[in-house]
C-alpha positions as CSV (number, residue, x, y, z in Angstrom):
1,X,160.1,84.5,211.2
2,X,158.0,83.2,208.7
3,X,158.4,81.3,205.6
4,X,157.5,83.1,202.2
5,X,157.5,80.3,200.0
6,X,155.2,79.9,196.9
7,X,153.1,77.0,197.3
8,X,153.9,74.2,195.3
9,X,152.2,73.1,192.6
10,X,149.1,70.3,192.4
11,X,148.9,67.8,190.5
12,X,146.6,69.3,188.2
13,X,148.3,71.9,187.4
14,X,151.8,69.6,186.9
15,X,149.8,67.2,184.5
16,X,148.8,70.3,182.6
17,X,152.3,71.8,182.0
18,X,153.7,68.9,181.5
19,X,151.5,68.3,177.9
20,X,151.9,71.8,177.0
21,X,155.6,70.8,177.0
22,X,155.2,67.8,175.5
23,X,153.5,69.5,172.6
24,X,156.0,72.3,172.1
25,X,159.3,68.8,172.2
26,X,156.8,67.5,169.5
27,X,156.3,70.6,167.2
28,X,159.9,71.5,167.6
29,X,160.8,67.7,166.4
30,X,158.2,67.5,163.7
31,X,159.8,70.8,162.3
32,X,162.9,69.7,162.4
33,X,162.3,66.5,160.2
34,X,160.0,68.6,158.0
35,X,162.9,70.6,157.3
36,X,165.4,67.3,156.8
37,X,162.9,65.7,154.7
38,X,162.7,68.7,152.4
39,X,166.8,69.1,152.0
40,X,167.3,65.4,151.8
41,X,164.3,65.5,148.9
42,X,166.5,68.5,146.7
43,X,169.6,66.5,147.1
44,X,168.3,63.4,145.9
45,X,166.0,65.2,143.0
46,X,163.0,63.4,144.5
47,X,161.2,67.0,145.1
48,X,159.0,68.2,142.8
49,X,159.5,71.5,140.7
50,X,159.0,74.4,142.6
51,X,158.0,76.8,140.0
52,X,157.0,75.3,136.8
53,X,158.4,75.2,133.3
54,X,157.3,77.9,130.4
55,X,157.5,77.0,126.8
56,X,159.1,79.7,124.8
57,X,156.3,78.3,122.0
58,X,152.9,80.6,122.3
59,X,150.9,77.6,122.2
60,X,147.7,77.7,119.0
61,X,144.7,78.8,120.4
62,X,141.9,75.5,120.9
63,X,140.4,75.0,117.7
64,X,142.7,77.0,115.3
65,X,145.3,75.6,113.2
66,X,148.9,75.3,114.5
67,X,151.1,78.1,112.6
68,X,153.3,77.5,110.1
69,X,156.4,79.1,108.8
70,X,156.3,77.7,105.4
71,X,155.5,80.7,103.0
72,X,152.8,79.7,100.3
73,X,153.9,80.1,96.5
74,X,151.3,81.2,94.1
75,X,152.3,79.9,90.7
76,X,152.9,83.1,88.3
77,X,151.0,82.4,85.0
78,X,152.9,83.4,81.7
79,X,151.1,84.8,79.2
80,X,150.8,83.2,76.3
81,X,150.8,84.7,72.5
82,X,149.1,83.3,69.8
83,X,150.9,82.9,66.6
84,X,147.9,85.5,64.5
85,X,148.1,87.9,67.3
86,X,150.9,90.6,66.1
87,X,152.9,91.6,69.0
88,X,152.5,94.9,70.7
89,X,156.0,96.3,70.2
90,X,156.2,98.9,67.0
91,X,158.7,97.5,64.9
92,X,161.0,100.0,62.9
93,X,161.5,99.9,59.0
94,X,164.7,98.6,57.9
95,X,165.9,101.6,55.4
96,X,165.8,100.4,51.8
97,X,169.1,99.1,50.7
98,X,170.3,101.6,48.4
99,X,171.4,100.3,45.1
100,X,175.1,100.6,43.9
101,X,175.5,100.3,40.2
102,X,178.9,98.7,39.4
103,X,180.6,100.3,35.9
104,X,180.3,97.9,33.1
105,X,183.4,96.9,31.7
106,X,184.4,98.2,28.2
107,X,184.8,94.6,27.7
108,X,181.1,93.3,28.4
109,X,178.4,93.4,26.4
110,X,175.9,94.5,28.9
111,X,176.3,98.3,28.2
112,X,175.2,98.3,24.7
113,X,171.8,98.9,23.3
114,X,169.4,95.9,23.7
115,X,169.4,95.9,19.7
116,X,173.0,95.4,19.4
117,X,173.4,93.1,23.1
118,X,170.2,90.3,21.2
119,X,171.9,90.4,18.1
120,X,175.6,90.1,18.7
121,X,174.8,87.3,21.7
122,X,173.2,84.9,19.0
123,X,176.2,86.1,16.5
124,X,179.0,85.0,19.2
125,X,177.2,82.0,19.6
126,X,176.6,80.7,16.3
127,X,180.5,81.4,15.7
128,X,181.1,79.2,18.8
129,X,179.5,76.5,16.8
130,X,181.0,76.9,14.1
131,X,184.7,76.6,16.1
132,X,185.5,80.9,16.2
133,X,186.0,82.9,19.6
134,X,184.6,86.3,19.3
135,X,186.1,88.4,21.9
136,X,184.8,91.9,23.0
137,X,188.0,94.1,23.4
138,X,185.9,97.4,23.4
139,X,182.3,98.1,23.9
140,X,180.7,101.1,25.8
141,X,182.6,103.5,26.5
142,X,182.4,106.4,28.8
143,X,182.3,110.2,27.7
144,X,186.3,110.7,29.2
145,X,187.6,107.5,27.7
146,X,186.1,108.8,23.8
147,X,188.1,112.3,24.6
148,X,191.0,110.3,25.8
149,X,191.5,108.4,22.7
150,X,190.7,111.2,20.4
151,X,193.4,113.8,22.6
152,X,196.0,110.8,21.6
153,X,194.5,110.6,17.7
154,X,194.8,114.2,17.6
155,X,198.9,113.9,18.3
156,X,199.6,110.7,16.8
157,X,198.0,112.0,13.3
158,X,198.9,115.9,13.7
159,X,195.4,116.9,13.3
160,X,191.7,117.0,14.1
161,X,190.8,116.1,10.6
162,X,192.8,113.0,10.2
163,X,192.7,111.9,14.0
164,X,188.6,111.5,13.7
165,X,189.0,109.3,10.7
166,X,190.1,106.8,13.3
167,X,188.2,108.4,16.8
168,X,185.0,110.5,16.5
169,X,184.6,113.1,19.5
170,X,182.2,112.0,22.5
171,X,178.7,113.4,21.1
172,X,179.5,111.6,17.8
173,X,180.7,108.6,18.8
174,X,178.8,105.3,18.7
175,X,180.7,103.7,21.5
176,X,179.6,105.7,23.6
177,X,175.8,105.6,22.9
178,X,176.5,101.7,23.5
179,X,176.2,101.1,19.5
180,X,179.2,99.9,18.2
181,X,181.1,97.3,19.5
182,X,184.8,96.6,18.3
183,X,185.8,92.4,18.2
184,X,188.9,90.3,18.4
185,X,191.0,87.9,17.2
186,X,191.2,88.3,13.3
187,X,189.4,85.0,12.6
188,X,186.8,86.8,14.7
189,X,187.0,89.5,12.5
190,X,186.7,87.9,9.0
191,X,183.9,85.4,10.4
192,X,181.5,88.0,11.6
193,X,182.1,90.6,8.4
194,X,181.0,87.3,6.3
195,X,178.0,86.2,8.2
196,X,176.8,88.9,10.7
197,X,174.3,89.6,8.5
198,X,172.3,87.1,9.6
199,X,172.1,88.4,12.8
200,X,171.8,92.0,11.7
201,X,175.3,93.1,13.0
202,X,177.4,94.7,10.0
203,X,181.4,96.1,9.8
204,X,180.8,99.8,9.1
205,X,184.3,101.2,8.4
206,X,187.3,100.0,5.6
207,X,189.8,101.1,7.4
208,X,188.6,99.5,10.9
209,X,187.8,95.8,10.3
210,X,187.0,95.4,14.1
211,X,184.0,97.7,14.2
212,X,180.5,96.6,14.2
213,X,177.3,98.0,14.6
214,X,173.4,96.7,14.1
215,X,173.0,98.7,10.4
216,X,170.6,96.6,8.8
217,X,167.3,93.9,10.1
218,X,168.4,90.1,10.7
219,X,168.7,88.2,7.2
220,X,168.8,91.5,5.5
221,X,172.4,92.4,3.4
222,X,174.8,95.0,4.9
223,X,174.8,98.2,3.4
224,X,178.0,99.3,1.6
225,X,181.2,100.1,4.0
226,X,182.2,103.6,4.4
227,X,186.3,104.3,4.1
228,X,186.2,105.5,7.5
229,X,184.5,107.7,10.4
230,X,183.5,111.4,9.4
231,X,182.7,113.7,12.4
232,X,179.9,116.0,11.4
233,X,180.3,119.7,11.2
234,X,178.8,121.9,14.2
């Protein structure tokens, strides 16, 4: 029989197969570090980023100014008002204060007639000088008072006739015109029946030696007393 065998190689064709497996043991080794070097790199940080870093901070545009986040204030200007200028706001009137008029005391002077007030002021006075206290114990009197007194004449003297000697009825008496005036102490009394003439201010009545009215002009002498009050007939 014969022998089938396939021939053996040259040495061409050895030399040849023998690089192309030399280069495949090199490629194979060179990966193989390739691939060390690159895990020994991570573990020692020596590799460079793979991907790289992003700011979270939009970066300014070249040539426009960075942005801020301070917010700008613009000062607020207050007006200002000048003293002439009247202010805008209506203003309302204040009501007028209404005017209460106090009673005058039945013991002042200042209800009685302006006459008998001028003349009996410098009268008081001039007895002040002279060392005498003129006291007021009833000047002006009101309507009710004057019917008052003469209701209690009227029953103290049993009549209408006698009681008016003493108290006239309201639309007769001076008192309460405000021209008469009746004085205290009795020193009072006898000092002004003696010199109120001067002053114009004369005792009217005998029987009421407290009573005074303004019957004659300053300086001038009193006319004669009457014996006492009369009311007139209706």
């Amino acid at each position: 029989m014969r022998n089938d065998l396939p021939p053996r190689p040259t040495g061409a064709v050895r030399t040849r197969l023998l690089s192309v497996i030399g280069v495949a043991v090199v490629g194979v080794v060179t990966g193989s570090l390739l691939i060390w070097h690159a895990q020994l790199g991570d573990m020692l940080g020596l590799a460079a980023d793979k991907e790289p870093v992003v700011s979270s901070v939009s970066a300014p545009a070249v040539g426009a100014p960075p942005a801020t986040n301070l917010a700008t204030t613009t000062p607020t200007r207050r007006p200002t008002h000048s003293p002439s200028t009247p202010s805008a706001t209506p203003t309302t009137p204040k009501p007028p204060k209404k005017t209460v008029h106090k009673p005058t005391r039945e013991e002042s002077i200042d209800g009685l007639s302006p006459k008998l007030k001028g003349r009996l002021t410098k009268a008081i006075a001039a007895a002040k000088a002279a060392g005498v206290t003129i006291r007021i114990t009833s000047a002006r009197r009101s309507a009710a008072k004057q019917q008052r007194l003469l209701n209690e004449a009227i029953k103290k003297y049993g009549s209408y006739k006698l009681a008016t000697r003493w108290v006239l009825p309201p639309k007769y008496s001076a008192h309460v015109l405000g021209k008469a005036v009746d004085i205290g102490p009795a020193a009072a009394m006898t000092w002004l029946n003696r010199n109120g003439w001067r002053y114009g201010v004369c005792r009217r009545y005998d029987n009421e030696p407290w009573h005074f009215e303004a019957l004659t002009a300053p300086g001038t002498k009193c006319p004669p007393r009457e014996p006492h009050a009369v009311a007139k007939a209706d």
